[in-house]
C-alpha positions in Angstrom: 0.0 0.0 0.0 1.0 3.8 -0.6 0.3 6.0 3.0 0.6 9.3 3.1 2.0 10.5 6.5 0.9 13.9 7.8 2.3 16.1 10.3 0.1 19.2 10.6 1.4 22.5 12.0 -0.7 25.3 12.8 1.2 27.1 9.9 3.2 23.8 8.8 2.6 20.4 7.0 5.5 17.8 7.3 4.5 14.9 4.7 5.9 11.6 3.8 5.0 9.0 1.4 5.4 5.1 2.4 5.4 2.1 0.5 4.3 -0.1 3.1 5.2 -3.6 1.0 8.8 -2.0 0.1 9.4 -0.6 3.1 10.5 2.6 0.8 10.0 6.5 1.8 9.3 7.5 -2.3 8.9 10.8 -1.0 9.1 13.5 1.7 8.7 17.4 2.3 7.5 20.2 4.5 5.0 22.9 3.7 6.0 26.2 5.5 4.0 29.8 6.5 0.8 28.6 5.9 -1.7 31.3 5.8 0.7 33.7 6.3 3.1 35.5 3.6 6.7 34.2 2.7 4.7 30.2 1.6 7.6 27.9 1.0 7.5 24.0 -0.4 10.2 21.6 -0.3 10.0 18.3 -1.4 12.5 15.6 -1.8 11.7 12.7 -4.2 13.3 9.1 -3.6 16.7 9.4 -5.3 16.4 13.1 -6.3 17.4 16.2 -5.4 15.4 18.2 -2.9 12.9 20.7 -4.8 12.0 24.1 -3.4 9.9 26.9 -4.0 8.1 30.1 -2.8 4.3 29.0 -2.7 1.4 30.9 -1.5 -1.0 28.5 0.5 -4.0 30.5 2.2 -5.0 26.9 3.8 -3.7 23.6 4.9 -5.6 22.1 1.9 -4.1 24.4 -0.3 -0.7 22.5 0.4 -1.9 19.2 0.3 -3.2 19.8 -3.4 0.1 21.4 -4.0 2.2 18.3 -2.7 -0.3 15.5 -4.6 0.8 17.8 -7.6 4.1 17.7 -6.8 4.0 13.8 -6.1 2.4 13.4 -9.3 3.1 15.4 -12.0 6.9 16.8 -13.8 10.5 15.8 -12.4 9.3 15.8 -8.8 6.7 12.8 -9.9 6.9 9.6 -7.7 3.2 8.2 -8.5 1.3 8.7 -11.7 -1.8 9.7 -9.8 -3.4 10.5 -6.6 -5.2 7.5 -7.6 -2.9 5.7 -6.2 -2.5 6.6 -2.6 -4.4 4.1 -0.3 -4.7 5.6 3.0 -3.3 9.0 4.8 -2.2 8.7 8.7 -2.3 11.6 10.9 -0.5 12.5 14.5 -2.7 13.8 16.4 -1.4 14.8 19.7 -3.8 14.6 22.1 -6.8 11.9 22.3 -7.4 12.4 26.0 -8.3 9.0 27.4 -10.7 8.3 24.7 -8.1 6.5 22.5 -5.8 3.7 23.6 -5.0 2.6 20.0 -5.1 4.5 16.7 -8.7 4.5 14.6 -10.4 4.9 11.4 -11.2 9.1 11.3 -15.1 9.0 11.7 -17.3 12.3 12.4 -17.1 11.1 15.9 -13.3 10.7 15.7 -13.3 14.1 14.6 -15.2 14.9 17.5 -13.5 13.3 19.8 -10.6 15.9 19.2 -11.9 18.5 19.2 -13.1 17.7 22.8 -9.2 17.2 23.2 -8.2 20.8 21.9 -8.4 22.6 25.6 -5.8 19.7 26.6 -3.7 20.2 23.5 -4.6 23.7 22.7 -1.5 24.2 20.5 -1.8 21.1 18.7 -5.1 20.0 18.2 -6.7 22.4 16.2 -3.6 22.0 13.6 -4.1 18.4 13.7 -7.7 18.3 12.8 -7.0 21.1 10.5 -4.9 18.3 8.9 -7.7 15.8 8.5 -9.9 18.2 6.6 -7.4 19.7 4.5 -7.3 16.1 3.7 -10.9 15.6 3.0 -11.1 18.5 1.0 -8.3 18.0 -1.3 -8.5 14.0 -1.6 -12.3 13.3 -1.1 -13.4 9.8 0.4 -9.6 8.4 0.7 -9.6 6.4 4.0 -7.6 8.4 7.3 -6.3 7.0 10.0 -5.3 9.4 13.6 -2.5 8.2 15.5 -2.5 9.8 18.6 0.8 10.8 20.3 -1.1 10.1 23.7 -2.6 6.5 23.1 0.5 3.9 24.1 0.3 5.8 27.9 -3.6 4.6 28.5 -2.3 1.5 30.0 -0.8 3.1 32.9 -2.8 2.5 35.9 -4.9 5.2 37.9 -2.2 6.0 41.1 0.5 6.7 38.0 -1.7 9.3 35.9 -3.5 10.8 39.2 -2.9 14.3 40.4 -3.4 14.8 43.9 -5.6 17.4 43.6 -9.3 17.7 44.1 -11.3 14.9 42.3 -13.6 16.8 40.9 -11.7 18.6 38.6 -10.2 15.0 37.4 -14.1 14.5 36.9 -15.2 17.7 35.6 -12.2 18.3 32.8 -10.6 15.0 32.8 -7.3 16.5 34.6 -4.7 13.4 34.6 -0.9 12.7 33.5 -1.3 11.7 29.4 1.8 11.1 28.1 3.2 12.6 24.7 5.7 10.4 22.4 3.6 7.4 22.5 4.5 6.1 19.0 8.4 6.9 19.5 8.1 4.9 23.2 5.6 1.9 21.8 8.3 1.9 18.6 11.8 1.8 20.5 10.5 -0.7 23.0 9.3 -2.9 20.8 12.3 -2.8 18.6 14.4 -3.6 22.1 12.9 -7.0 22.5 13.5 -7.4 18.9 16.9 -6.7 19.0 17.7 -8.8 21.8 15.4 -11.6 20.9 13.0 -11.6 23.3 9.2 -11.1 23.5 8.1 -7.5 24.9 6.2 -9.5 27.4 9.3 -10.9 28.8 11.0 -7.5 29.6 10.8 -4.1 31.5 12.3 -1.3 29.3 12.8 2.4 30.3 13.0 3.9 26.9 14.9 7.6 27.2 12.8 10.1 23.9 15.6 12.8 24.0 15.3 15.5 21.8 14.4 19.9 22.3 11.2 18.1 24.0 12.1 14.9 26.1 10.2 12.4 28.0 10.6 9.1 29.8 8.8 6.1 29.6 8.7 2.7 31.8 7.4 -0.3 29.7 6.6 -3.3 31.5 5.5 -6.1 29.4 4.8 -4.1 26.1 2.9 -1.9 27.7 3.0 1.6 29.4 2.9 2.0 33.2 4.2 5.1 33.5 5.6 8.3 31.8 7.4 11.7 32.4 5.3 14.6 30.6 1.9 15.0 32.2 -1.3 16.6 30.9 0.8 19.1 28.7 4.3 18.0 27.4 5.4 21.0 30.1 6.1 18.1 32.9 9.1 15.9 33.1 12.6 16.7 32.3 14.0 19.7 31.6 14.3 20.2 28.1 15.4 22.5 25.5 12.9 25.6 26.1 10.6 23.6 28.3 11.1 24.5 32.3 10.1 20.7 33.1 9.0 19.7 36.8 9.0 22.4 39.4 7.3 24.0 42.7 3.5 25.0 41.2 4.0 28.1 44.0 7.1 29.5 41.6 4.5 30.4 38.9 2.2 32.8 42.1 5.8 33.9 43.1 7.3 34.8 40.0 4.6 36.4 38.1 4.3 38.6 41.6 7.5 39.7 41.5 7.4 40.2 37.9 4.3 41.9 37.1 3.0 39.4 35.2 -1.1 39.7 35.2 -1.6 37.1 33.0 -0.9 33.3 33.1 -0.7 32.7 29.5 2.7 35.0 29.8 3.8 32.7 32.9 3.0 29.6 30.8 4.9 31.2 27.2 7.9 32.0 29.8 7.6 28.0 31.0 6.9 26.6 27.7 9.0 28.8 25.0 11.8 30.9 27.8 12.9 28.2 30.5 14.6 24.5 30.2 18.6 24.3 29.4 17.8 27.3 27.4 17.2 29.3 31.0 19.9 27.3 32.6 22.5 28.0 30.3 21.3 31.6 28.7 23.2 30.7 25.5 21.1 27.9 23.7 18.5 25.5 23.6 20.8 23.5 20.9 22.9 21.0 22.9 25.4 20.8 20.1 26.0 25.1 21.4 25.8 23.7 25.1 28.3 21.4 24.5 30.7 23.2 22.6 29.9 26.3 25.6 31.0 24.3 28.2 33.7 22.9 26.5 35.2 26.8 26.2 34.4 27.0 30.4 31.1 27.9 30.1 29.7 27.6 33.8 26.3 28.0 33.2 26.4 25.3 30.2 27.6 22.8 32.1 25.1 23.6 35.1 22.1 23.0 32.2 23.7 19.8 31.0 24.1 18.3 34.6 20.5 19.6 35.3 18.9 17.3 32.0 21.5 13.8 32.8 20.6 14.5 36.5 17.2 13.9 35.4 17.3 11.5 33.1 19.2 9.3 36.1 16.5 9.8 38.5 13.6 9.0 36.3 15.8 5.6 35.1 16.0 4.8 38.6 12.6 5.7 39.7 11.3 3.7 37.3 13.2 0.9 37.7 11.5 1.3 41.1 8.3 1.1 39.6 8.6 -1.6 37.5 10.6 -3.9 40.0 13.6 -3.8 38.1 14.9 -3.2 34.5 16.2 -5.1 31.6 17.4 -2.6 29.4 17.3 1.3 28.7 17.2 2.5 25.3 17.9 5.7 24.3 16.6 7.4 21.1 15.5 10.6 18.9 17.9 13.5 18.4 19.8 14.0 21.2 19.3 10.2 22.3 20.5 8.6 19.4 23.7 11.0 18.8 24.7 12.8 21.7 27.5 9.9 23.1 28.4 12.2 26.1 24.7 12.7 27.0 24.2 9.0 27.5 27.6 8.8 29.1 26.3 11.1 32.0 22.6 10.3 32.4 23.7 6.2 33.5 27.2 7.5 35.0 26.3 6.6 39.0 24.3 3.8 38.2 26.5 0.9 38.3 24.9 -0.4 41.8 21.8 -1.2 39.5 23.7 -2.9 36.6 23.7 -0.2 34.3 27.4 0.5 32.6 28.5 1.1 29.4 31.1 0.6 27.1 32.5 4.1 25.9 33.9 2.8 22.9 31.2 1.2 21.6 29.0 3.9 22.8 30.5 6.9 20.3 29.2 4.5 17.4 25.7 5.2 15.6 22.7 3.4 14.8 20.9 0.5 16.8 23.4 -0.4 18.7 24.4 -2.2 22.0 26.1 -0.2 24.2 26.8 -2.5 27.0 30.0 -3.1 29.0 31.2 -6.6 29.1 29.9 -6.7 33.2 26.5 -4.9 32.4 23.8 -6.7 33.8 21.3 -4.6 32.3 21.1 -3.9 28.6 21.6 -0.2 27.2 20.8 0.3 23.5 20.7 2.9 21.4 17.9 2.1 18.7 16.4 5.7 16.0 13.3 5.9 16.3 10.2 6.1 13.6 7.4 8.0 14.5 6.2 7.8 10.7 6.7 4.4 10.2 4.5 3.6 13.1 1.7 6.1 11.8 2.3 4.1 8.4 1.7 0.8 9.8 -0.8 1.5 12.1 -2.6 3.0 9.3 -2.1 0.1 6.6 -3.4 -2.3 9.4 -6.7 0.0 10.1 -7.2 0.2 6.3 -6.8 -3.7 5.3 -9.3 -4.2 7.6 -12.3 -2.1 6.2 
């Protein structure tokens, strides 16, 4: 089958195109400033070079025509027709505790998220903006949503609870969610792969670090618990996100400050804090790196901060879980930031946790393991799109 994977921006589209029997990406792109002046396409074909240009797009469906034309037509062709595109999967961020698996878009799908949009206010909307721009541009083609949120409904109710009053849990459905879902449910499963085991037959924390991070235990295939929380704000600190902290700092700060408005608090938590704050230089850990490296104080104070976490969430839940077979690290900072992974196990060696630092400055999926680790640490990229492309395929075959 040919799926079309869509990533929808408020002003953005990120597409690729699977074949699902090949295994081949035949093409991919981003659609940029849409709905706003300066409208930019680029698009990379299997094999080719990477084709750009200055396009006006007033709408989301305006660049989906414009990529199916793209895909289809000149030097940029890949298919002969739109004809031949089987399905289109979506991320959708948030599903709430609605969806524990992806689905078939329906009108109540659709629905469904935008009952979500006061959870993922930011996302959402974009999302389903997605879903009709497909509709509109591709008619009755089946779609698929694959919710970023759905792999953390296993966890059970004393791991998503906030201990605050119940009603609000019951009046707006205020609970830890979970973001990453398809990078966690990918990365785990491609652990027991690796090592030729069933996921039943292991407890994984799997380590999504990137400019947003998050945590996840995985006992048995299946999520029990996670480090980002309603909003993708919780957890670790990341690259412009402030991460866990005191609730009171927000009262104290935004006294102090002048700051009348929490929307201003939450832009300061969400777009102005993390190793951003920490270091005051850069929310690129490539610039933190090479910061600290030159004596950079306050660098190396952000970079501590982010491994200090990452250790105390491995530990915690290998807590949890009852133990741990193997950590996995993974996405952009995960997968090639050696020193990163160094740190965040360095201290760990009372739970079986070492690695090898030669084999660990390699790429890929790889086993980074010392020769006396007693628990395995991999480092396995992740494939957010190819999960969204299966899950899709698998929805479709079965209509």
């Amino acid at each position: 089958m040919k799926i079309l994977v869509i990533n929808a921006g408020s002003s953005s589209l990120k597409y690729q195109l699977f074949n699902t029997e090949s295994g081949a990406i035949l093409a991919k792109g981003l659609c940029e400033r849409i709905g706003i002046p300066g409208g930019h396409v680029k698009h990379t074909p299997a094999g080719k070079d990477t084709y750009e240009e200055d396009f006006a797009m007033e709408s989301h469906a305006d660049g989906i025509r414009r990529v199916i034309e793209l895909m289809t037509t000149g030097s940029t062709a890949v298919i002969s027709s739109m004809s031949e595109i089987d399905a289109v999967g979506h991320r959708v961020l948030h599903g709430g505790a609605e969806f524990s698996g992806s689905v078939l878009v329906t009108p109540e799908v659709k629905d469904a998220i935008k009952r979500c949009i006061p959870l993922g206010p930011l996302h959402n909307p974009a999302n389903l903006t997605g879903i009709l721009a497909c509709e509109e541009a591709m008619g009755d083609i089946p779609q698929v949503a694959v919710f970023d949120t759905a792999f953390h409904q296993t966890m059970p109710d004393y791991a998503f609870m906030y201990a605050i009053p119940y009603e609000y849990y019951e009046k707006y459905a205020i609970r830890k969610y979970g973001f990453h879902g398809t990078s966690h449910r990918y990365v785990s499963a491609k652990a027991a792969e690796f090592l030729g085991k069933k996921p039943e037959e292991l407890k994984v924390v799997t380590c999504h670090l990137g400019n947003g991070s998050s945590i996840c235990a995985v006992d048995g295939g299946k999520c029990v618990d996670t480090s980002m929380g309603l909003t993708p704000l919780e957890g670790l600190p990341m690259g412009t996100r402030s991460g866990n902290l005191d609730p009171a700092v927000l009262e104290f700060v935004m006294k102090n400050e002048g700051i009348t408005d929490i929307s201003e608090m939450l832009t300061i938590l969400n777009k102005k804090s993390g190793v951003l704050a920490l270091s005051g230089i850069s929310s690129d850990f490539r610039d933190l790196f090479a910061a600290r490296d030159q004596g950079s104080e306050r660098a190396k104070l952000a970079l501590d901060c982010f491994t200090y976490s990452i250790k105390k969430y491995i530990g915690s839940y290998a807590a949890a879980m009852g133990g741990v077979d193997c950590v996995v690290f993974t996405a952009g900072v995960g997968e090639n930031n050696a020193s990163i992974r160094s740190d965040a196990v360095k201290g760990l060696e009372f739970m079986g946790i070492k690695i090898d630092e030669a084999k660990n400055n390699t790429r890929g999926t790889v086993d980074i393991t010392a020769a006396d680790g007693k628990v395995k640490v991999l480092v396995i990229p992740t494939d957010e799109e190819f999960v969204i492309a299966s899950d899709t395929e698998e929805i479709v075959k079965a209509l």
